[in-house]
PDB file of N, CA, C and O in Angstrom:
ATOM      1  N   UNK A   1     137.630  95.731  38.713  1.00  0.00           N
ATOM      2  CA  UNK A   1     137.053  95.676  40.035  1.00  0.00           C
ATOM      3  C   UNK A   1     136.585  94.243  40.276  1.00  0.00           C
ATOM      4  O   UNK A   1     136.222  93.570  39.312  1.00  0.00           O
ATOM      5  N   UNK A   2     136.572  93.674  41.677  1.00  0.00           N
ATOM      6  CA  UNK A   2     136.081  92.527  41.454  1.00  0.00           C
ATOM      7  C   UNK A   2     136.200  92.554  43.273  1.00  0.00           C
ATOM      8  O   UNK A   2     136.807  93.309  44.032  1.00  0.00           O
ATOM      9  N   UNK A   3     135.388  91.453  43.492  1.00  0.00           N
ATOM     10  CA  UNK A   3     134.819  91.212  45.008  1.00  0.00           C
ATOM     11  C   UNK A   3     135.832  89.918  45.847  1.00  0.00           C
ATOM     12  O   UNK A   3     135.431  89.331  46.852  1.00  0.00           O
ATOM     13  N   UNK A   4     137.024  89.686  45.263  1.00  0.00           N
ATOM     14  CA  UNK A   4     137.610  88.756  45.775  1.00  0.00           C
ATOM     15  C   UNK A   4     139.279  89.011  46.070  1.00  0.00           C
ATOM     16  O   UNK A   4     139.800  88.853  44.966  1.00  0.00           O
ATOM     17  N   UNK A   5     139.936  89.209  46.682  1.00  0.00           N
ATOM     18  CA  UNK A   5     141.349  89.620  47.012  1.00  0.00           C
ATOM     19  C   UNK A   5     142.263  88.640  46.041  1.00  0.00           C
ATOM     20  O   UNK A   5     143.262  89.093  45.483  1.00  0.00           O
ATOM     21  N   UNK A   6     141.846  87.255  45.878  1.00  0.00           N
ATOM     22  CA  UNK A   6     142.699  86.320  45.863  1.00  0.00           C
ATOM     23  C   UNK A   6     142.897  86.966  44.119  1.00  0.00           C
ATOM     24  O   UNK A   6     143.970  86.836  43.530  1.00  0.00           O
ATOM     25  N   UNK A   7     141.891  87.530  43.589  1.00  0.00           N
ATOM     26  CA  UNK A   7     141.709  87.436  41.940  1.00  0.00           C
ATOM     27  C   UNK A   7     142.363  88.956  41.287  1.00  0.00           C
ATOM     28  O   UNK A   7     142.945  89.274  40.250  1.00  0.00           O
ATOM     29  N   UNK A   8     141.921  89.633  42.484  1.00  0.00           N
ATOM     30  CA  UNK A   8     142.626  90.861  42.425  1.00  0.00           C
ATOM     31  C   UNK A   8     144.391  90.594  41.992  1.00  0.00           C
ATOM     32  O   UNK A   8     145.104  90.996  41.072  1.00  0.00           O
ATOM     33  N   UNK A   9     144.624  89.635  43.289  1.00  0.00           N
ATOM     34  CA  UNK A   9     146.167  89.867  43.315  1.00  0.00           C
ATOM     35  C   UNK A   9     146.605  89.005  41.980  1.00  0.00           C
ATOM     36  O   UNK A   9     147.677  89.085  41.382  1.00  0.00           O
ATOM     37  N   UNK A  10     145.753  88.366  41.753  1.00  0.00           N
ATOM     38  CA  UNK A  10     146.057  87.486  40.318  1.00  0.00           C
ATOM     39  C   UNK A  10     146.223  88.453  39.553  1.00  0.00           C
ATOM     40  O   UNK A  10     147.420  88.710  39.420  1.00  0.00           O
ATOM     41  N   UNK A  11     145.469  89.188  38.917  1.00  0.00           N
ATOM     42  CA  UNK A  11     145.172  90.305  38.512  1.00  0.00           C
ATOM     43  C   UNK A  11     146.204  91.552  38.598  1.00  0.00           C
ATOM     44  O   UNK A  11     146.192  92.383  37.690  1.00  0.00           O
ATOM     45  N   UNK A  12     146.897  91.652  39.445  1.00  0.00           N
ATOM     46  CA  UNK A  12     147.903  92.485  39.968  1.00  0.00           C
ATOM     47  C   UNK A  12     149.298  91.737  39.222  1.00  0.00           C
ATOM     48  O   UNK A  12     150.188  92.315  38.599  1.00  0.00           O
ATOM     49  N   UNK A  13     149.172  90.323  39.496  1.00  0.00           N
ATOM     50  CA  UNK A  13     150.542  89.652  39.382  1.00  0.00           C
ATOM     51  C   UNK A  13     150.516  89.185  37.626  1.00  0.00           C
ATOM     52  O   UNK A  13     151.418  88.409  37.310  1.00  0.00           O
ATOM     53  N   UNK A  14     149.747  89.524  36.738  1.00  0.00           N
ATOM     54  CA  UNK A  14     149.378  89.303  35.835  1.00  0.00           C
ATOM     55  C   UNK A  14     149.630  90.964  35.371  1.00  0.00           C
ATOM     56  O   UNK A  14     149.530  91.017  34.145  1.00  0.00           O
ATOM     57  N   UNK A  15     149.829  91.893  35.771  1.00  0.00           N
ATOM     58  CA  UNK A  15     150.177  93.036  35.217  1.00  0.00           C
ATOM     59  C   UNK A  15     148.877  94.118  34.525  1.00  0.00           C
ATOM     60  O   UNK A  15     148.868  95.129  33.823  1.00  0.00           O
ATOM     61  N   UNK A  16     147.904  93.286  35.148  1.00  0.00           N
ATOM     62  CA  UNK A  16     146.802  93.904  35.014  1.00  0.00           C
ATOM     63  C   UNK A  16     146.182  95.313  35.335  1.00  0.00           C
ATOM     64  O   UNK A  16     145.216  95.814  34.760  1.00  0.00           O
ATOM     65  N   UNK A  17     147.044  95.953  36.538  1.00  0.00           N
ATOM     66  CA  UNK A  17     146.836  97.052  37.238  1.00  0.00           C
ATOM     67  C   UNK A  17     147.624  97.392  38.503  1.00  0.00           C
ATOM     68  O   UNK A  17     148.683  96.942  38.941  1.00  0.00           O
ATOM     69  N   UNK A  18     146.709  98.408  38.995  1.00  0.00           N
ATOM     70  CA  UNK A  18     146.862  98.321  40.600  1.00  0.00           C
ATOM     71  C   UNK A  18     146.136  97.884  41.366  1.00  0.00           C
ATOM     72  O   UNK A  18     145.166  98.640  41.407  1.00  0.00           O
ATOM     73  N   UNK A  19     145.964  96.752  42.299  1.00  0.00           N
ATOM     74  CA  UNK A  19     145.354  96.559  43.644  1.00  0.00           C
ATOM     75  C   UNK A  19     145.591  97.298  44.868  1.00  0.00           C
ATOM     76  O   UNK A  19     146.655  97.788  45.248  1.00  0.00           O
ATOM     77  N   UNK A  20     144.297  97.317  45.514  1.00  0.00           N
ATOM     78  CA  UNK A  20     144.462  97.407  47.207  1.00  0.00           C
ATOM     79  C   UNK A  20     144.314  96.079  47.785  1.00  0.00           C
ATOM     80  O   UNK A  20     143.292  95.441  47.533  1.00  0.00           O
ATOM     81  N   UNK A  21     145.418  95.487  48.697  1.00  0.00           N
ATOM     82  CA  UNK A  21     145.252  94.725  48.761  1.00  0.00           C
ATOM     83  C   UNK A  21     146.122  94.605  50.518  1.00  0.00           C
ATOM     84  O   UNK A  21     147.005  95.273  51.056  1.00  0.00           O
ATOM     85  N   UNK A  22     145.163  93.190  51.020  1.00  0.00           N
ATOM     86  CA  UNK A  22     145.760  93.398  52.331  1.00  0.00           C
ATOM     87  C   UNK A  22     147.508  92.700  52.538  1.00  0.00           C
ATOM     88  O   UNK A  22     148.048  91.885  51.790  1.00  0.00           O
ATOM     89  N   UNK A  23     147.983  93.221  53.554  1.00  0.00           N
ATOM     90  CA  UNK A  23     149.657  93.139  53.948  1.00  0.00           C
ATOM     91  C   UNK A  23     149.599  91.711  53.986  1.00  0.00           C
ATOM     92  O   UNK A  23     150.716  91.305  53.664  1.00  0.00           O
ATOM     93  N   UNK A  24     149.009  90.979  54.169  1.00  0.00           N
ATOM     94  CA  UNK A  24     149.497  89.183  54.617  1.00  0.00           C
ATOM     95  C   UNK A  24     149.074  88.722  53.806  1.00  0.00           C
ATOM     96  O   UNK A  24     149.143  87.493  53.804  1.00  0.00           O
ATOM     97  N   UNK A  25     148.481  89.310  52.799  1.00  0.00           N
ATOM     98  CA  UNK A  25     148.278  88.158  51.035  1.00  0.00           C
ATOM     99  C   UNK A  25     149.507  88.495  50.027  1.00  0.00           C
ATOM    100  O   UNK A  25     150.081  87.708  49.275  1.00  0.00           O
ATOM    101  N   UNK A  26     149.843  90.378  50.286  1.00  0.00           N
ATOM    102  CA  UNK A  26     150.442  90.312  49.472  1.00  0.00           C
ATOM    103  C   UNK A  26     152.255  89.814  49.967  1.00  0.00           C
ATOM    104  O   UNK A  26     152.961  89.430  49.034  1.00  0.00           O
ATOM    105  N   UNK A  27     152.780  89.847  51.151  1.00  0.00           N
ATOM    106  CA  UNK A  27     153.920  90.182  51.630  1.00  0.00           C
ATOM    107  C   UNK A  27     155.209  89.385  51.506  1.00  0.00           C
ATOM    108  O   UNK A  27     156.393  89.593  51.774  1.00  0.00           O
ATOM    109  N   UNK A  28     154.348  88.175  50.880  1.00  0.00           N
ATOM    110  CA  UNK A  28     155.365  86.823  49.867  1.00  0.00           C
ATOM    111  C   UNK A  28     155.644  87.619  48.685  1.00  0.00           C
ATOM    112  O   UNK A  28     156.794  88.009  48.483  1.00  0.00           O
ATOM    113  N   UNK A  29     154.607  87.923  47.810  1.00  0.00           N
ATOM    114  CA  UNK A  29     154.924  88.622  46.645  1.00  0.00           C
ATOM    115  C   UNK A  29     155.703  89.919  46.629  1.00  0.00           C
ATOM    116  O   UNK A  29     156.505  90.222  45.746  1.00  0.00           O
ATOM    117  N   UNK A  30     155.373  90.719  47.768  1.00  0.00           N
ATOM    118  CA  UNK A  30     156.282  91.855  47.735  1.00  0.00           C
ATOM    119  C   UNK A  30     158.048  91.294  48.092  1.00  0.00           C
ATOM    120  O   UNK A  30     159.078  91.589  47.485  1.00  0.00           O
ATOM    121  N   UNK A  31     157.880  90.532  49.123  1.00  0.00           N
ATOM    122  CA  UNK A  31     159.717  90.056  49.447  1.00  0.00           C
ATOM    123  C   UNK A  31     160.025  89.583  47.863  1.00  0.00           C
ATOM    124  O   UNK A  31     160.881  90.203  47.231  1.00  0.00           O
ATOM    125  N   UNK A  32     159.389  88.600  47.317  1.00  0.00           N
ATOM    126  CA  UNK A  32     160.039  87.878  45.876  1.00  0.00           C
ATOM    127  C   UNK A  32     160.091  89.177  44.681  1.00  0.00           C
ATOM    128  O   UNK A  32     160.366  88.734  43.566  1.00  0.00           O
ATOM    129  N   UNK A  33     159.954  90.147  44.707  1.00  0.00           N
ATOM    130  CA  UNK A  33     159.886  91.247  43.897  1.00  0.00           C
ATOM    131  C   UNK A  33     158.876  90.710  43.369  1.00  0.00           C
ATOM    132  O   UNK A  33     158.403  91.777  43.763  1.00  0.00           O
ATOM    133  N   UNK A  34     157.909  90.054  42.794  1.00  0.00           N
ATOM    134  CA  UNK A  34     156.799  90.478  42.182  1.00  0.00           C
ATOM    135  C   UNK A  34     156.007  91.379  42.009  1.00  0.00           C
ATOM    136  O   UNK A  34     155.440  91.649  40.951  1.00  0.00           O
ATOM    137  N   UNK A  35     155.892  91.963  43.116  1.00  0.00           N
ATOM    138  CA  UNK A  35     154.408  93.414  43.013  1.00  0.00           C
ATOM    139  C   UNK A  35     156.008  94.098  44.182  1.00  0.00           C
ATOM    140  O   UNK A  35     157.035  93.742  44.760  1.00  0.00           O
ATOM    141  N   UNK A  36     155.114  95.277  43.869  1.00  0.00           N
ATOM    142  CA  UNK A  36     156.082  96.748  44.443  1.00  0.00           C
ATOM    143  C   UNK A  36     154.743  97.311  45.238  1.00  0.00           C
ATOM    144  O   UNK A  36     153.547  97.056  45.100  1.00  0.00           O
ATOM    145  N   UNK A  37     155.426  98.136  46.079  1.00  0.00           N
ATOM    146  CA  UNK A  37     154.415  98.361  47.029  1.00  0.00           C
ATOM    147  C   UNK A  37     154.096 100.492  46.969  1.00  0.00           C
ATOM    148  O   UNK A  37     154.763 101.269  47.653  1.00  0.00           O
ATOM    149  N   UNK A  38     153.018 100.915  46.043  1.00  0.00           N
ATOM    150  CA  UNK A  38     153.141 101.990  45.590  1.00  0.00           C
ATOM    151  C   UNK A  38     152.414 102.739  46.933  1.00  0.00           C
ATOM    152  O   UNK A  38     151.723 102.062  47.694  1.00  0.00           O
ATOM    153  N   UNK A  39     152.617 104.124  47.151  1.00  0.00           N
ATOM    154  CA  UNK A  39     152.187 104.962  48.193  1.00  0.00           C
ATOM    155  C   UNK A  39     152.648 104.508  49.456  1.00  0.00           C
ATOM    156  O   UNK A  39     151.878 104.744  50.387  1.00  0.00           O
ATOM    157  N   UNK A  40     154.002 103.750  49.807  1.00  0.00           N
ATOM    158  CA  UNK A  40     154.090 103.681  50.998  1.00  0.00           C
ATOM    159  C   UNK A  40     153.775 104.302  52.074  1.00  0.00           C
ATOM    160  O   UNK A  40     153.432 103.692  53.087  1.00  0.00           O
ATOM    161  N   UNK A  41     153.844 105.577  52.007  1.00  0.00           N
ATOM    162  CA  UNK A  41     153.405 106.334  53.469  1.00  0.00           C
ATOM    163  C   UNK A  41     152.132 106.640  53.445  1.00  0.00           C
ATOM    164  O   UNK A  41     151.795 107.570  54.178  1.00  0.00           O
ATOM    165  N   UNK A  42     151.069 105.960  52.609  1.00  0.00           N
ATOM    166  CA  UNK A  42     149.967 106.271  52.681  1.00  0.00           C
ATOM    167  C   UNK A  42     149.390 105.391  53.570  1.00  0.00           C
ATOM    168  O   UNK A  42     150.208 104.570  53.986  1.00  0.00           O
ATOM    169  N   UNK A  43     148.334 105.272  53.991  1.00  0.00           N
ATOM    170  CA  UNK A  43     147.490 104.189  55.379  1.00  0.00           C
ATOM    171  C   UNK A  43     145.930 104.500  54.599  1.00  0.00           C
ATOM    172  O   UNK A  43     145.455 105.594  54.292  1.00  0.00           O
ATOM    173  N   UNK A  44     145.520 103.538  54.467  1.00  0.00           N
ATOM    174  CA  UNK A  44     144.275 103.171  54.364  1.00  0.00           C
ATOM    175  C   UNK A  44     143.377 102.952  55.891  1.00  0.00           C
ATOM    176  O   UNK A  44     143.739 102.196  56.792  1.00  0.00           O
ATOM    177  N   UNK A  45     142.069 103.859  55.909  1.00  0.00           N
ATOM    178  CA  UNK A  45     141.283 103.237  56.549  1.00  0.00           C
ATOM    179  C   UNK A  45     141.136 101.706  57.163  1.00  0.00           C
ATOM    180  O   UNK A  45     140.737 100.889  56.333  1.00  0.00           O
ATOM    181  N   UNK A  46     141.420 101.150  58.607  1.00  0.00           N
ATOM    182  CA  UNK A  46     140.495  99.968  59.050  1.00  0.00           C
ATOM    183  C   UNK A  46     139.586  99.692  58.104  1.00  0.00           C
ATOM    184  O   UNK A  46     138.946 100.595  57.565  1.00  0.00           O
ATOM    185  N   UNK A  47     139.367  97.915  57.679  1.00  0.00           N
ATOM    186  CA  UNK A  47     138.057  97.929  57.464  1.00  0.00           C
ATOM    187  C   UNK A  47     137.563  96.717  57.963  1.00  0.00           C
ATOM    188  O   UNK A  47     138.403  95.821  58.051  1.00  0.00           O
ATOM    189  N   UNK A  48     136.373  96.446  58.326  1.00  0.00           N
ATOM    190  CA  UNK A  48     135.563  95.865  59.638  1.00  0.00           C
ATOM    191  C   UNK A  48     135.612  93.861  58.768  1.00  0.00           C
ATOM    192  O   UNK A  48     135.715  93.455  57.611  1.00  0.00           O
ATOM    193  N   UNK A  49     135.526  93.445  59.603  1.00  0.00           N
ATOM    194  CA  UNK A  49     135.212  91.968  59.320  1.00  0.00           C
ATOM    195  C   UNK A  49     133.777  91.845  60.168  1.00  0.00           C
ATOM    196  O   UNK A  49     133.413  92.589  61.079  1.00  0.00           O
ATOM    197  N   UNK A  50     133.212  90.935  59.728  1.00  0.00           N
ATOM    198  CA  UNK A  50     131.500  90.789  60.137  1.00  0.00           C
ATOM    199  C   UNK A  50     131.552  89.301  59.895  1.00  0.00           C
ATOM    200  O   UNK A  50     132.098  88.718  58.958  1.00  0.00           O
ATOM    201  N   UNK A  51     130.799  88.729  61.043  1.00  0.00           N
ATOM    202  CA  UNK A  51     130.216  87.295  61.085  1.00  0.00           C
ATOM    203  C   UNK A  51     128.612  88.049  60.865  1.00  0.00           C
ATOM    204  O   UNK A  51     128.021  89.017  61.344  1.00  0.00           O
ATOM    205  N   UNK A  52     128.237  86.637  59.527  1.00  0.00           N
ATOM    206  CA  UNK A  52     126.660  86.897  60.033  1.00  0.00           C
ATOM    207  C   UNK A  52     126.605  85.197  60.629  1.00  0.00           C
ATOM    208  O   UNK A  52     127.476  84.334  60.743  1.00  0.00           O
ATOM    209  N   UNK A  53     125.372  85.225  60.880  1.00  0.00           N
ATOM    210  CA  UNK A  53     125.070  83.993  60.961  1.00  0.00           C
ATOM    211  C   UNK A  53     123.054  83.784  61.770  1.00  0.00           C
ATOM    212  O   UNK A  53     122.534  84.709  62.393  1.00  0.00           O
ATOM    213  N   UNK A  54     122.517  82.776  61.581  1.00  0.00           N
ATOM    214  CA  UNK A  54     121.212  83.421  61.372  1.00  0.00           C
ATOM    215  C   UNK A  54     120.954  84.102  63.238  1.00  0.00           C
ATOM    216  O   UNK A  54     121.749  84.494  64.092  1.00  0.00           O
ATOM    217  N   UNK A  55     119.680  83.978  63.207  1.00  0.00           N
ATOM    218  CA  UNK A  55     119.083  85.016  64.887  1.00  0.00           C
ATOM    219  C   UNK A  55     118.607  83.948  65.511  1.00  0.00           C
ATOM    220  O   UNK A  55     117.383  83.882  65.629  1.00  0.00           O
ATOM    221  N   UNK A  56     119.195  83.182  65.898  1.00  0.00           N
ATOM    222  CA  UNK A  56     118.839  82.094  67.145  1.00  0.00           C
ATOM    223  C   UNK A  56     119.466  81.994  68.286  1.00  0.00           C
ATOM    224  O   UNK A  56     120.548  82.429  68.679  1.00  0.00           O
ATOM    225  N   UNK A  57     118.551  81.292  68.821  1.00  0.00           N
ATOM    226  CA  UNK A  57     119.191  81.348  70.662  1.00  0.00           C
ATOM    227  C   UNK A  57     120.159  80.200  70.317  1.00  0.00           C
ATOM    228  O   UNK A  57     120.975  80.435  71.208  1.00  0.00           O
ATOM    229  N   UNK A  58     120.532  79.412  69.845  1.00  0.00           N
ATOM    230  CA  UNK A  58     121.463  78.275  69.821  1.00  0.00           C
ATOM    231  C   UNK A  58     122.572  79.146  68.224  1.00  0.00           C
ATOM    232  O   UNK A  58     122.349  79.703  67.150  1.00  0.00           O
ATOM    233  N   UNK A  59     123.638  78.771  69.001  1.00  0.00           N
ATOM    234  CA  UNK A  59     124.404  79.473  67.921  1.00  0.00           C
ATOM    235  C   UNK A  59     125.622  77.543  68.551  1.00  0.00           C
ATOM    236  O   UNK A  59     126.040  77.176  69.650  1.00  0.00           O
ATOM    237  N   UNK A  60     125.717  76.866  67.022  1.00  0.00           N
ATOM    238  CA  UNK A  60     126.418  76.054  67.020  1.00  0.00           C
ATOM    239  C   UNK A  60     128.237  76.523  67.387  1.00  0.00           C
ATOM    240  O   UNK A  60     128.846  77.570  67.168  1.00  0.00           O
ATOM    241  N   UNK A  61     128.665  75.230  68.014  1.00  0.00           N
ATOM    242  CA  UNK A  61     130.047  75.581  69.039  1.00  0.00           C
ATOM    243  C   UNK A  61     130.923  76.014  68.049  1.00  0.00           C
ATOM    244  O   UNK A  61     131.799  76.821  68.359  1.00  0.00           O
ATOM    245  N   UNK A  62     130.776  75.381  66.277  1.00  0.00           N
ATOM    246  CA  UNK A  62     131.837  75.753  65.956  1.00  0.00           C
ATOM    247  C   UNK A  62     132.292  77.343  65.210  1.00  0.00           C
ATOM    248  O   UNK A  62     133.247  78.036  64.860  1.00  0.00           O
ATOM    249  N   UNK A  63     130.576  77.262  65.304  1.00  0.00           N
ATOM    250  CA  UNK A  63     130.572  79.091  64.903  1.00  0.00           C
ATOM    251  C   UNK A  63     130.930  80.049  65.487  1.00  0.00           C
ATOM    252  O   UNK A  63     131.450  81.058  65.010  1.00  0.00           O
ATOM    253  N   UNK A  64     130.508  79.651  67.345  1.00  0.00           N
ATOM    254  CA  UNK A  64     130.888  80.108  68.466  1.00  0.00           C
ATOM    255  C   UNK A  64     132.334  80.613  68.229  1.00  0.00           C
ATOM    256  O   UNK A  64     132.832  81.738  68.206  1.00  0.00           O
ATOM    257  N   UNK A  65     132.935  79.062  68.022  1.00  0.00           N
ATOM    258  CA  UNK A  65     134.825  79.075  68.216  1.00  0.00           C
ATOM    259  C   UNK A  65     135.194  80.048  67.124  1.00  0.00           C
ATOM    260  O   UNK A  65     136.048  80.870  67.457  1.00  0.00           O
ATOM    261  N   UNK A  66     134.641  80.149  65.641  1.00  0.00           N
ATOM    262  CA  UNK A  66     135.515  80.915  65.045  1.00  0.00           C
ATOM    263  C   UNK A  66     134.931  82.502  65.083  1.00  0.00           C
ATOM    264  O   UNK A  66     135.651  83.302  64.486  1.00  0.00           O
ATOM    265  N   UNK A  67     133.730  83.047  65.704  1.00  0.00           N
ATOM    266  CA  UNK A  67     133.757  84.230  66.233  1.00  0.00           C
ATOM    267  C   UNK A  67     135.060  84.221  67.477  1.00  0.00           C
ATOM    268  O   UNK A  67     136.023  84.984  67.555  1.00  0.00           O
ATOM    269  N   UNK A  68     134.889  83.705  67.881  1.00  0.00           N
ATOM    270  CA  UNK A  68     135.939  83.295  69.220  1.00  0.00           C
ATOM    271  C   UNK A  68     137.456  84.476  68.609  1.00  0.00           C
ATOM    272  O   UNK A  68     137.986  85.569  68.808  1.00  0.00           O
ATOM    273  N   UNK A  69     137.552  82.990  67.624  1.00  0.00           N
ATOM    274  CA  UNK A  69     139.179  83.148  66.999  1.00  0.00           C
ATOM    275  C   UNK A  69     139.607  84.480  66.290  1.00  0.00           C
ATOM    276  O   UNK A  69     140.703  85.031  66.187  1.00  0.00           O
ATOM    277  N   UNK A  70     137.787  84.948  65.633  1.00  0.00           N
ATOM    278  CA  UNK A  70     138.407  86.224  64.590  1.00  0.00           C
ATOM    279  C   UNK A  70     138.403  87.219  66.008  1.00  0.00           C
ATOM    280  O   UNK A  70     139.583  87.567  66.059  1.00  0.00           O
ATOM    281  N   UNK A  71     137.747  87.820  67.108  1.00  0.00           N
ATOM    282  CA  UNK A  71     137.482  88.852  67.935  1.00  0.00           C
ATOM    283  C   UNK A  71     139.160  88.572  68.521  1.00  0.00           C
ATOM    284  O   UNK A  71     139.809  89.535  68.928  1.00  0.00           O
ATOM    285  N   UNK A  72     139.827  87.003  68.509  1.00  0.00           N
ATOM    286  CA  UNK A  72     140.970  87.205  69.584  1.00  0.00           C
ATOM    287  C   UNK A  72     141.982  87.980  68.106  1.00  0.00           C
ATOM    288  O   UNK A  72     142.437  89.077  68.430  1.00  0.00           O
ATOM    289  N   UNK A  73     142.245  87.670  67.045  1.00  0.00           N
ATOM    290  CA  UNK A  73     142.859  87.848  66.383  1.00  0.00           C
ATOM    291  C   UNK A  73     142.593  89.368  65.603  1.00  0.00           C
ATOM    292  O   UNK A  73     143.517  89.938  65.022  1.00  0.00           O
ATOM    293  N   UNK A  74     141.517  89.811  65.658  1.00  0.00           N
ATOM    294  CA  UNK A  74     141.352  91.108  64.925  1.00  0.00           C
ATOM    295  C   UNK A  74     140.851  92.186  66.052  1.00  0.00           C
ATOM    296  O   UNK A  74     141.049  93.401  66.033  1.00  0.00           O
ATOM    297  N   UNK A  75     140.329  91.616  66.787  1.00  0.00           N
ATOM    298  CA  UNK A  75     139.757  92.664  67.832  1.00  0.00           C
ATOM    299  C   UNK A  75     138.736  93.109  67.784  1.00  0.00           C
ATOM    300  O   UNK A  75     138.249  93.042  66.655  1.00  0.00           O
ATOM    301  N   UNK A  76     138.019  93.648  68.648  1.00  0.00           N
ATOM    302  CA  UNK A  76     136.143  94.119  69.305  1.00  0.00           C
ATOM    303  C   UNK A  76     135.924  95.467  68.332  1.00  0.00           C
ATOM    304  O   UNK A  76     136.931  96.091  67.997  1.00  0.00           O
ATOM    305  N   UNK A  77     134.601  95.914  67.880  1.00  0.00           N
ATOM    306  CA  UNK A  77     134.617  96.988  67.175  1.00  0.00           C
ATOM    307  C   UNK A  77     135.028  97.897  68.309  1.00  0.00           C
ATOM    308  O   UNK A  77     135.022  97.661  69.517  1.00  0.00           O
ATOM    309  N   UNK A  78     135.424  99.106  67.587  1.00  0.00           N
ATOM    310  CA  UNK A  78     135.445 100.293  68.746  1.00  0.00           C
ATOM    311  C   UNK A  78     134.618 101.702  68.908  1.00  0.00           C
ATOM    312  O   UNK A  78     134.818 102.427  69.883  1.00  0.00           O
TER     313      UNK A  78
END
């Protein structure tokens, strides 16, 4: 178990186990045959992405922009 995708898939590509792991980290490794993709017809739960950032009335532009970028690219909770 471990809290990082990138170490997981190390971990995966190292023959270590099975990962869950998301479609656009693994989808180089799956085309090159490296990792195989087990339970295909299965679907995993959404799971949420979260900005924190602290509770002020001034929220700097560039924090602004990349809430911006993740809401255009992942979308509003529902």
């Amino acid at each position: 178990m471990a809290d990082n995708a990138a170490s997981l898939l190390a971990f995966a590509l190292g023959g270590a186990g099975v990962a869950l792991l998301p479609a656009w980290l693994v989808q180089e490794e799956l085309r090159l045959g490296n990792l195989i993709q087990l339970l295909p017809d299965h679907h995993f739960p959404r799971q949420g992405i979260y900005a924190l950032y602290p509770n002020t009335r001034y929220i700097p532009e560039k924090v602004r922009a990349f809430i911006d970028f993740l809401q255009s690219r992942v979308g509003s909770p529902q």
